[in-house]
C-alpha positions as CSV (number, residue, x, y, z in Angstrom):
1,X,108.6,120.7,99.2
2,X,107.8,117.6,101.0
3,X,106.0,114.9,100.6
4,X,102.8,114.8,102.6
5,X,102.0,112.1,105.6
6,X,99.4,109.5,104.5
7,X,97.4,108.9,107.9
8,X,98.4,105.0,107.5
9,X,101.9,106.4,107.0
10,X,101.8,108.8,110.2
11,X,100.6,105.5,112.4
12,X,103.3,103.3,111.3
13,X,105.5,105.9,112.3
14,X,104.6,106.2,115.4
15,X,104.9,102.3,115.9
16,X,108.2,101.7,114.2
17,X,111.6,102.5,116.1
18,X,114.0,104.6,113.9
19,X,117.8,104.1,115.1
20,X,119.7,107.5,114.0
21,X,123.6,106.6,113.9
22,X,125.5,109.9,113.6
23,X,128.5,110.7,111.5
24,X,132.3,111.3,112.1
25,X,132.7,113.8,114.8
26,X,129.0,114.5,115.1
27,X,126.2,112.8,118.1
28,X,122.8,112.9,118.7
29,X,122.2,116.8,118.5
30,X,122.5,115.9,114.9
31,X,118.9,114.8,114.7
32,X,116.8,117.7,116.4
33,X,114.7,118.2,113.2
34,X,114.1,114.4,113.2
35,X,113.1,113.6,117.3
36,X,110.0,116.7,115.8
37,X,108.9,113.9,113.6
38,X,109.1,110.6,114.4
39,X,108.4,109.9,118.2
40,X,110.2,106.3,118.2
41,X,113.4,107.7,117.6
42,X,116.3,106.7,119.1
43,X,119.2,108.3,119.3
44,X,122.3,106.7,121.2
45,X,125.8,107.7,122.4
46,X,128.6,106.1,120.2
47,X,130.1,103.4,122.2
48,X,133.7,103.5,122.8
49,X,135.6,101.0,120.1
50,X,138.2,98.3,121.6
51,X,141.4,98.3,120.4
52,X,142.1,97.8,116.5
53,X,138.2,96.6,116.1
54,X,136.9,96.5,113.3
55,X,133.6,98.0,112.0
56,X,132.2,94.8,111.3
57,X,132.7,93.5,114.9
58,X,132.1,97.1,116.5
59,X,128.7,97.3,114.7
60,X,127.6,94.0,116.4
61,X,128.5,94.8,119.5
62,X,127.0,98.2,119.8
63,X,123.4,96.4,118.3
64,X,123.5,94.1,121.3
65,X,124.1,96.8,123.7
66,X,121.2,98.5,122.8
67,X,119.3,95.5,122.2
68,X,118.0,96.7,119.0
69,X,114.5,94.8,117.9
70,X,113.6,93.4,114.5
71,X,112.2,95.3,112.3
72,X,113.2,98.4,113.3
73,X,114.8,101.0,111.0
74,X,118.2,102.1,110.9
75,X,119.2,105.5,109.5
76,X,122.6,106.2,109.4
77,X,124.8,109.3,108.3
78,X,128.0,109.4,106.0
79,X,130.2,107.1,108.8
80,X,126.6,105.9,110.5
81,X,125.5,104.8,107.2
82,X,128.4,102.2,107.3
83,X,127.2,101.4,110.8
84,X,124.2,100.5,110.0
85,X,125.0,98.6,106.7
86,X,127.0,96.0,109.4
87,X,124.1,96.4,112.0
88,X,121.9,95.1,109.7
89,X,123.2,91.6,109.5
90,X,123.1,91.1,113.3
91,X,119.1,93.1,113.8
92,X,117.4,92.4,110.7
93,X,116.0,95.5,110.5
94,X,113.2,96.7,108.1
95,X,115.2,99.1,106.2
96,X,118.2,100.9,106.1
97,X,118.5,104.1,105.3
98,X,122.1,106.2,104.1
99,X,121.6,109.5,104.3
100,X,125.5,111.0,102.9
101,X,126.4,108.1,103.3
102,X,128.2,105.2,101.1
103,X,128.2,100.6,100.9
104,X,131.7,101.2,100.1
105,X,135.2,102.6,101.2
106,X,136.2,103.3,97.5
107,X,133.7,105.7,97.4
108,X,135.4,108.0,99.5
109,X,138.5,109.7,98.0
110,X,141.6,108.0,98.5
111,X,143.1,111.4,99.3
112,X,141.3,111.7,102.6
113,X,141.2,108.5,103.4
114,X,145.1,108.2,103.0
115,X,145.1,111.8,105.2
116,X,143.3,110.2,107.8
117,X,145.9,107.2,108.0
118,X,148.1,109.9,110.3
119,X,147.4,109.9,113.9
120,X,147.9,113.6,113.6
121,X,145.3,114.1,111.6
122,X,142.2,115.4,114.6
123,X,144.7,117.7,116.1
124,X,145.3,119.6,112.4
125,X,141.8,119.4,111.7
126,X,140.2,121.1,114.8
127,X,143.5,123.5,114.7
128,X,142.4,124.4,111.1
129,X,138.9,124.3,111.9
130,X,139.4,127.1,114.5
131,X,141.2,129.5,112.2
132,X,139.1,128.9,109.6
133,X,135.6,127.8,110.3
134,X,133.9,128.7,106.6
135,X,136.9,126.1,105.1
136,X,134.4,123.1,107.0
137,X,131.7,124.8,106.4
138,X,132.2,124.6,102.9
139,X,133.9,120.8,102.9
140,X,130.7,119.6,104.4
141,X,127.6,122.4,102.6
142,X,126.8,124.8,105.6
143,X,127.1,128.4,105.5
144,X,124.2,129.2,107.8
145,X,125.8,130.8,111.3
146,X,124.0,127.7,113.7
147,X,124.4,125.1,111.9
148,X,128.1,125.6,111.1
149,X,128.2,126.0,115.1
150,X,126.8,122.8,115.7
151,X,129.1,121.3,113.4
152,X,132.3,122.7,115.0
153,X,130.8,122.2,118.5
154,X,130.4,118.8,117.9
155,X,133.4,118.2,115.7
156,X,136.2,119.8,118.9
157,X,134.0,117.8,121.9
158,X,134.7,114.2,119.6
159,X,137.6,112.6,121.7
160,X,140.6,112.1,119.0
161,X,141.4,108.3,119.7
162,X,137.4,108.0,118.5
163,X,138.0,109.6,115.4
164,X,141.3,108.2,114.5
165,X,139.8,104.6,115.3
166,X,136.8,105.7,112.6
167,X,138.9,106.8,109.9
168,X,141.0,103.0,110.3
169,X,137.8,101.2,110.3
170,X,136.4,102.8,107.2
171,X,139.8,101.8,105.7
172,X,139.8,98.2,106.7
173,X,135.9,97.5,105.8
174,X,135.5,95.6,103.2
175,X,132.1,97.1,102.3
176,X,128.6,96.7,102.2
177,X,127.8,92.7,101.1
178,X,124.7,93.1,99.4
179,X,123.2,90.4,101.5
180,X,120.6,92.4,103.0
181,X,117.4,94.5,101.3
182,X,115.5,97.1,101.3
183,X,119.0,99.5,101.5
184,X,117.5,103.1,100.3
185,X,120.2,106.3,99.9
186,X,119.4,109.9,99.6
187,X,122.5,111.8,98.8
188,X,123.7,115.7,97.7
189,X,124.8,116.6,94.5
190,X,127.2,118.8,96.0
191,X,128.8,116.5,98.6
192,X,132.7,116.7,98.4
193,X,133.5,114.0,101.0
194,X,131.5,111.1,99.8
195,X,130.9,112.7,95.8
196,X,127.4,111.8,94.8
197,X,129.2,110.3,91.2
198,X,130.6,107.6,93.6
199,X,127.3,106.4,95.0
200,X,123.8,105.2,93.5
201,X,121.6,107.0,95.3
202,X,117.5,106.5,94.8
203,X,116.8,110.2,95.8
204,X,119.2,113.1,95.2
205,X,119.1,116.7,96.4
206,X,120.5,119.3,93.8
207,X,121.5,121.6,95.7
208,X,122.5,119.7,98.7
209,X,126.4,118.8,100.1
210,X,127.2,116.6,102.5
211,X,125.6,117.6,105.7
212,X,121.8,117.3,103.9
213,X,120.2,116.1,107.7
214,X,120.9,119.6,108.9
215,X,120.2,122.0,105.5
216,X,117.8,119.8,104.4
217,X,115.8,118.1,106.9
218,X,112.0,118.5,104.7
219,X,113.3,116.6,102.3
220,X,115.8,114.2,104.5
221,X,112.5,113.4,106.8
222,X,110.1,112.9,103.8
223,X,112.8,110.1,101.8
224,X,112.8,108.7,105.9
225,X,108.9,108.2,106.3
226,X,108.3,107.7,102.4
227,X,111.3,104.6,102.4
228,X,110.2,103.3,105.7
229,X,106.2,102.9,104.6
230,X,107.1,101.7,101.4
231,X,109.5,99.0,103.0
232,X,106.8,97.8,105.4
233,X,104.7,97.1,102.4
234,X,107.4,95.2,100.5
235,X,107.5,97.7,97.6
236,X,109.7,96.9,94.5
237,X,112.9,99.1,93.8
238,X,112.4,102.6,92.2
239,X,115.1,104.7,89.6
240,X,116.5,107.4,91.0
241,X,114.8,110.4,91.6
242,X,116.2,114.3,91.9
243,X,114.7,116.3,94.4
244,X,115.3,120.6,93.0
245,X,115.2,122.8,96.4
């Protein structure tokens, strides 16, 4: 169940932008069930990388494009969480928030990121995808019909130079420097591309894989608005809490 909205948390919701990065062959229809709840939110088109950027530099760049005020909060997903982790240095934003996400590329198996090292690798994935839609479904924790849809619709319209550049910059970043605070994570239990053992997440859904902003969203939007009051308010670091759906 979710946390209910304090009426001082509902206004500062209203005033505060939220900046939702997507993941790795995902966009904005990602974050339907969060536009419902927080009216500020922005959700921007990835900007096409240069050639052999790095995330570090690409981050930058894409905060001054969209001109991204201080204090606003950035929320990113599994890749977009690394996004934002570099944004931050560049917006100061109030908080950042990983959803599925990781502050370093060890924590994402050296088998897929060594798969990914092949230029090859989009083409197999959206062939296998195709033939076998349930085999992502289950890599990434959907099973319901429209979700899984979303995923794969999303997934096949990601152009493959994008998603070969994002798999090279999550190997060449040197992760998350620590420099920069509040940084707040809710992760799955279940997740088998970033594996919730890897990460130190302050919230963590049992039952939950990696794709917790679509099967989870109650819970996903509650950690949002609970991390970005608290934040506002300066409020000291809490131990990790499970959430049982």
């Amino acid at each position: 169940m979710g946390i209910k909205s304090h009426p001082k948390t509902a206004r500062n919701k209203m005033k505060t932008q939220f900046v939702f990065i997507p993941g790795l062959g995902a966009d904005s229809r990602l974050f339907e069930a969060q536009r419902k709840v927080f009216p500020n939110a922005v959700t921007p088109p990835w900007l096409a990388p240069l050639k052999d950027e790095t995330l570090a530099h690409y981050a930058r760049r894409w905060a001054q494009h969209l001109k991204l005020k201080k204090g606003c909060v950035l929320v990113g997903i599994s890749f977009g969480g690394m996004v934002a982790l570099e944004m931050a240095a560049w917006v100061r934003p109030q908080a950042v928030l990983l959803i599925g996400s990781c502050r370093h590329p060890s924590s994402v198996p050296w088998t897929l990121r060594f798969m990914g090292s092949f230029r090859v690798w989009p083409k197999l994935a959206k062939a296998l995808a195709r033939l076998n839609p349930s085999v992502r479904g289950w890599f990434l924790g959907v099973n319901k019909g429209a979700q899984l849809n979303l995923l794969m619709k999303m997934f096949r319209e990601s152009p493959d130079d994008f998603l070969i550049w994002t798999v090279n910059a999550i190997r060449g970043w040197k992760g998350f420097d620590g420099k920069f605070r509040p940084v707040r994570q809710i992760h799955g239990r279940r997740d088998r591309l970033i594996p919730c053992r890897n990460v130190e997440p302050d919230e963590v859904i049992e039952d939950g894989g990696h794709t917790i902003i679509l099967t989870h969203p109650e819970e996903v939007n509650s950690f949002i608005g609970k991390w970005a009051n608290l934040s506002a308010k300066g409020s000291p670091s809490q131990k990790t809490r499970t959430r049982r759906s």
